[in-house]
C-alpha positions in Angstrom: -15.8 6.5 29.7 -15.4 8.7 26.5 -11.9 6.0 25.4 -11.3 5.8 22.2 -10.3 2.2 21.1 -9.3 0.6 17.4 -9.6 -2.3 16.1 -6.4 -3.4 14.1 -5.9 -6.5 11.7 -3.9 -7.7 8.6 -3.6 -6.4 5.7 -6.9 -6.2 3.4 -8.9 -5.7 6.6 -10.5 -3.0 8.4 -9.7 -0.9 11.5 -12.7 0.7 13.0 -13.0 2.6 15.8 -15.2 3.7 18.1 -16.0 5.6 21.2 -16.9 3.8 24.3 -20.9 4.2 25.0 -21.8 4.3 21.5 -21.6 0.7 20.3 -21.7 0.4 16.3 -20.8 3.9 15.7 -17.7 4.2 13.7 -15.4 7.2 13.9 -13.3 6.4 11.0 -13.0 3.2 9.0 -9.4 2.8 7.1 -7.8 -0.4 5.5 -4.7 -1.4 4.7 -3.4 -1.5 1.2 0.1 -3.2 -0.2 1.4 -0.7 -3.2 4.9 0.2 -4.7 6.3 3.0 -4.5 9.8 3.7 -6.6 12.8 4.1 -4.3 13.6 7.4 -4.5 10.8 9.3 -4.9 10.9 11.2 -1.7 14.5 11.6 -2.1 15.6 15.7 -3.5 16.2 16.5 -7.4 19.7 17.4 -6.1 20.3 14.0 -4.9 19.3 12.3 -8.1 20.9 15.0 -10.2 24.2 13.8 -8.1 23.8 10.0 -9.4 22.8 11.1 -12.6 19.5 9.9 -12.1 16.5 11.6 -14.0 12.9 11.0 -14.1 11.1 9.2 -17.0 8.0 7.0 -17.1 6.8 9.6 -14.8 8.7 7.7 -11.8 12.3 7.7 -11.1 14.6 6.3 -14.0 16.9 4.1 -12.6 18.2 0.4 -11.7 17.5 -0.8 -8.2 21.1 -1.4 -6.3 22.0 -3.0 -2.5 23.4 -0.2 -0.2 26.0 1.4 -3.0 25.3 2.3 -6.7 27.4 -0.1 -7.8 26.1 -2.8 -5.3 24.2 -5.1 -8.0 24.5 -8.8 -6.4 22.6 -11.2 -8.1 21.4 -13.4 -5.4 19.8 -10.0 -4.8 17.0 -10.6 -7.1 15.4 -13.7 -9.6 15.0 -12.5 -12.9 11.7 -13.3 -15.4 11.2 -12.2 -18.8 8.7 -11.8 -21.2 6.5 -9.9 -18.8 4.5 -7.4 -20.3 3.9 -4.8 -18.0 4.4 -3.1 -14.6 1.9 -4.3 -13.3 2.8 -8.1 -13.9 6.0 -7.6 -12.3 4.1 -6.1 -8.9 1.5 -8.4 -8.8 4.6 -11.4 -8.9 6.5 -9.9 -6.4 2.9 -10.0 -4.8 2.6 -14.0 -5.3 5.9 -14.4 -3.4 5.4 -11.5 -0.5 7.3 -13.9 2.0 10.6 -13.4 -0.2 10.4 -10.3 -2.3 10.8 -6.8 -1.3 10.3 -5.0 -4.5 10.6 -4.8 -8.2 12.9 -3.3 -10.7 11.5 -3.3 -14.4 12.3 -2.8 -17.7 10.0 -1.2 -20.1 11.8 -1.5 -23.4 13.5 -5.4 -22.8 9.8 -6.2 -20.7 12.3 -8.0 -18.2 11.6 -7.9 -14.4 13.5 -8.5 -11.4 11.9 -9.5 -7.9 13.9 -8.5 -5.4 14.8 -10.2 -2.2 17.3 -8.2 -0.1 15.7 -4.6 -0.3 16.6 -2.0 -2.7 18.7 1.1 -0.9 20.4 2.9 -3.7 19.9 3.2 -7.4 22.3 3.4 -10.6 21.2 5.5 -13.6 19.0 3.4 -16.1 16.8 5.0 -19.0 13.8 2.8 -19.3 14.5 1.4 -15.4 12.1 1.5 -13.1 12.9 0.5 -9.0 10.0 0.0 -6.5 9.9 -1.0 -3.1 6.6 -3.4 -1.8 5.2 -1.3 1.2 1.6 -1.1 3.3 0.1 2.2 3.4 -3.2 3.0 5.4 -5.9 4.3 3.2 -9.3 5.8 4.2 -12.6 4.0 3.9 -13.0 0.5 3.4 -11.5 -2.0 1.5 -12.1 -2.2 -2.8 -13.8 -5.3 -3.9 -11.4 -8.0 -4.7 
């Protein structure tokens, strides 16, 4: 038989697969790959023109919120300063992927906010930025660590 079967596992791994007859002979290798991607960014410039949301840091430039704009509950989210970066505040949320569900950071005050009930909405913030923690599928296989 000509089936096609895949191999799946967790994140970091690879999925192979292969056809049935031909033993060893990948079809297409992918892995799995965690990134952040800002809430909003599939949403229409109309929509953010509406909240008074523009784009700056060449992401969306807002304030992560609950389900409303105004929804901004502190047992939302743990708050850390003196981070430096982006990047830091990802690769925290990262640490603690069993509670948090995304990021909002600040570039100017370099404060960052992990977030543990996920991010619907936003609320207009210049220097803001909201992501969202999310597994995409990426062709070939997985960098080096």
């Amino acid at each position: 038989s000509d089936a096609y079967h895949v191999l799946t596992s967790q994140v970091g791994h690879v999925v192979v697969g292969w056809v049935t007859g031909k033993p060893q002979q990948p079809v297409r290798e992918t892995h799995m790959e965690e990134v952040y991607l800002p809430v909003g960014h599939n949403w229409g410039r109309a929509r953010l023109d509406s909240m008074g949301i523009h784009r700056g840091h060449g992401e969306v430039d807002a304030m992560c919120r609950g389900h409303l704009p105004t929804d901004d509950s502190p047992r939302y989210y743990r708050e850390y300063g003196n981070l430096h970066s982006v990047e830091e505040c990802t690769r925290l949320c990262t640490e603690h992927r069993d509670e948090c569900s995304g990021v909002e950071y600040n570039w100017d005050r370099k404060r960052c906010e992990l977030w543990l009930h996920e991010p619907h909405s936003l609320a207009p913030g210049d220097g803001y930025g909201c992501f969202v923690r999310t597994t995409v599928e990426r062709d070939g296989p997985p960098p080096e660590s």
